[in-house]
C-alpha positions in Angstrom: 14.8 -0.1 8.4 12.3 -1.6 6.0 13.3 -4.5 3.9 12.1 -5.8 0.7 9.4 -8.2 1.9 7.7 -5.7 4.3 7.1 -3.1 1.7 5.7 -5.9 -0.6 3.1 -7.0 2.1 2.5 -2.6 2.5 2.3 -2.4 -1.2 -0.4 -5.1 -1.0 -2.2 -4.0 1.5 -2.6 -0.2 -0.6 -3.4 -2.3 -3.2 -6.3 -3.9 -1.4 -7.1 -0.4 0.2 -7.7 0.9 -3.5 -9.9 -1.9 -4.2 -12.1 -1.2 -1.5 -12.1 2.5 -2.6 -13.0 1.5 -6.2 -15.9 -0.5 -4.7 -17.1 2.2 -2.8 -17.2 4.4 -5.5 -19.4 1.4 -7.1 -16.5 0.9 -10.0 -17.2 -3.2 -9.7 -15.6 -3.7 -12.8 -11.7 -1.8 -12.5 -11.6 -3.3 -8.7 -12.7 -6.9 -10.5 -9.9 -6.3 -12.6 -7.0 -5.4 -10.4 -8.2 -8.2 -7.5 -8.3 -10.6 -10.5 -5.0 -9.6 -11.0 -3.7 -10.0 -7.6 -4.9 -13.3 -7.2 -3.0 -14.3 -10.8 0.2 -12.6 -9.3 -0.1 -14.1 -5.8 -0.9 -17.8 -7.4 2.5 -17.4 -9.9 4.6 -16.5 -6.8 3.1 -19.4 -4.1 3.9 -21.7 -7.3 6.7 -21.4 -8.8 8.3 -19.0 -6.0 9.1 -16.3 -8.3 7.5 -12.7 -8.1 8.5 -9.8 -10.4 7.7 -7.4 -8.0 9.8 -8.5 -5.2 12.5 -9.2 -7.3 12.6 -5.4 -8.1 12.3 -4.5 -4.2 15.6 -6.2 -3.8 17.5 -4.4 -5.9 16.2 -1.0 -4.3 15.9 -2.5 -0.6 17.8 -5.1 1.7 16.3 -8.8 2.0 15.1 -9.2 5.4 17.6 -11.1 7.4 15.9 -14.0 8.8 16.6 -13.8 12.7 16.7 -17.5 13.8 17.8 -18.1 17.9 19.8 -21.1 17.6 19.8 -22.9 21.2 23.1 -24.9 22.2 
């Protein structure tokens, strides 16, 4: 099952599909504007840790479980 960090890095990735598509169809400025805002949101999270978006993931979708092989 998908968790709430995989479909962030799938909703990015559309995200930077539809950028491309915007620059193919030569609309520089609306894929300026939403890669500008990317980078904004991406720099807020690697900062302070917090991102809006994932926070709303979680509440629809598990966290992913971190699965750590703990030798003894």
């Amino acid at each position: 099952m998908l968790c709430a960090e995989r479909i962030q890095r799938i909703v990015q990735a559309i995200i930077l599909g539809l950028i491309m598509g915007l620059a193919g169809a030569q609309m520089f400025k609306v894929a300026f504007i939403v890669t500008f805002a990317m980078m904004i949101m991406l720099f807020i999270a690697g900062v302070t840790g917090f991102c809006p978006g994932l926070m709303i993931l979680k509440k629809i979708f598990p966290p992913c479980k971190c699965e750590e092989k703990k030798d003894n």
